[in-house]
C-alpha positions in Angstrom: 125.5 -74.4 -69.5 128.8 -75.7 -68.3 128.6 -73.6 -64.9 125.0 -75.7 -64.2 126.7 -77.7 -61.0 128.4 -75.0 -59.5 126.7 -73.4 -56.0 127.6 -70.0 -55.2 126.6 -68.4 -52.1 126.3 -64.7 -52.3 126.3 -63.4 -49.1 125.5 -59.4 -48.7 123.3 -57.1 -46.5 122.2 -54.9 -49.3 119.0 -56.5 -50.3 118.8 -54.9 -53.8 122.3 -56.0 -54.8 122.0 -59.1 -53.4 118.5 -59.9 -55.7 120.4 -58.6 -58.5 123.7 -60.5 -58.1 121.1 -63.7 -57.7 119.3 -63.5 -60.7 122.9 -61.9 -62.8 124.4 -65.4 -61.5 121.1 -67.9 -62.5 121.1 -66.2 -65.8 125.5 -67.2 -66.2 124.0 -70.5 -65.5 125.0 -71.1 -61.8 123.1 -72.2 -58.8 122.6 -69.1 -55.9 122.4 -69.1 -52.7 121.7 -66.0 -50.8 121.9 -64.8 -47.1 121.4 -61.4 -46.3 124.3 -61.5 -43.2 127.0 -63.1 -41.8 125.1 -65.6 -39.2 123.3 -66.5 -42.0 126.0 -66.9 -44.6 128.2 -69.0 -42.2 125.1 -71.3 -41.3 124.7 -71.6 -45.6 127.6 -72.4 -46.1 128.0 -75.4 -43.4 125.1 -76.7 -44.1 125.6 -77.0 -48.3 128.2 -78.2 -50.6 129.0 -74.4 -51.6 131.7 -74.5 -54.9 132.4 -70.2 -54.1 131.4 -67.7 -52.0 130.7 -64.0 -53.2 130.9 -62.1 -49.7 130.1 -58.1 -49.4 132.6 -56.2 -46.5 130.5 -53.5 -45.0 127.9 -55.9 -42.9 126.3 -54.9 -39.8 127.3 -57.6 -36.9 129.7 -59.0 -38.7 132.1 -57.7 -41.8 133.3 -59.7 -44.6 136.6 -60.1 -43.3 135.6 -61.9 -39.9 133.0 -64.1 -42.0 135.9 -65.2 -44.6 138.2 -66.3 -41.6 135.5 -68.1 -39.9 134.8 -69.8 -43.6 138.8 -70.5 -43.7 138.4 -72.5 -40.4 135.8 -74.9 -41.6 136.7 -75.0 -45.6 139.8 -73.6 -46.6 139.9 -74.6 -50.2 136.3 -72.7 -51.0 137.3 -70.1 -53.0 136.2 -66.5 -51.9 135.4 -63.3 -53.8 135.1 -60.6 -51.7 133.1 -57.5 -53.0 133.1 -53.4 -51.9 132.0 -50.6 -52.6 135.2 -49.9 -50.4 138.5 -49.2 -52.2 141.3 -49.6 -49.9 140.7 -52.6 -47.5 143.2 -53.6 -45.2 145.6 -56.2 -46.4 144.5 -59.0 -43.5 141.1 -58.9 -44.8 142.2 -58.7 -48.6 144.9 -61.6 -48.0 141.5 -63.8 -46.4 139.8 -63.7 -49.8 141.1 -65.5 -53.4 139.9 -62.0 -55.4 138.7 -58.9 -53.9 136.6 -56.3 -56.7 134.6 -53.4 -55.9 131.2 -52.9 -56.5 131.9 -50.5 -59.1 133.5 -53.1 -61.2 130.4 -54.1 -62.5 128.2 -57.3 -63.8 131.0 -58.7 -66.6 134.0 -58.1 -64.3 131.8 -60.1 -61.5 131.3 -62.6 -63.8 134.4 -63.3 -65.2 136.6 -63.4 -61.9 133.9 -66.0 -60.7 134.5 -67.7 -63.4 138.6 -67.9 -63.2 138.0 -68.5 -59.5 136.0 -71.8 -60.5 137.8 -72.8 -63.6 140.2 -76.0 -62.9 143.0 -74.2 -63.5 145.8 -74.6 -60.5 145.8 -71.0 -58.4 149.5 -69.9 -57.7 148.7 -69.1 -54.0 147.9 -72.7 -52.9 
């Protein structure tokens, strides 16, 4: 499958979603990473050559916003889709991600914004 070298970490404290979006994502074809916070998720993606990063909001310790700017810091060009079951996030923390979706979005939509996130096609924001 063409998405075979790409590593994704999916980074989200909801254990059951996070299992799900794993094995949804190895089944597209792509390699998964998982951390179940934001400690975690930031030491994941320092240590490995991570090609996106699907990030939850609503984490304990440390929300998806504060992880994404602390990602920006280190590797900027990462692209980031942040997920929530949230609606109405506030601009700063949209504006720190490539694509924001909700939850309720579903399995395709997940799949096919990773997808345009990873494609070499130039993004008009950078």
């Amino acid at each position: 499958m063409k998405n075979r070298s790409h590593l994704v970490l999916c980074v989200d404290d909801e254990l059951v979603g996070l299992g799900i979006r794993k094995i949804l994502l190895e089944r597209a074809g792509y390699r998964v990473l998982t951390a179940a916070d934001g400690a975690s998720g930031l030491e994941l993606f320092a240590a490995h050559p991570v090609d996106a990063v699907v990030l939850d909001y609503a984490m304990p310790g440390m929300h998806g916003g504060q992880v994404a700017e602390k990602m920006r810091q280190t590797k900027p060009k990462i692209p980031i889709l942040l997920l929530s079951a949230y609606l109405d996030l506030p601009a700063e923390v949209t504006s720190l991600a490539d694509l924001y979706m909700t939850k309720g979005e579903g399995a395709p939509a997940l799949l096919d914004k990773l997808g345009n996130l990873l494609s070499p096609q130039p993004h008009p924001n950078r």
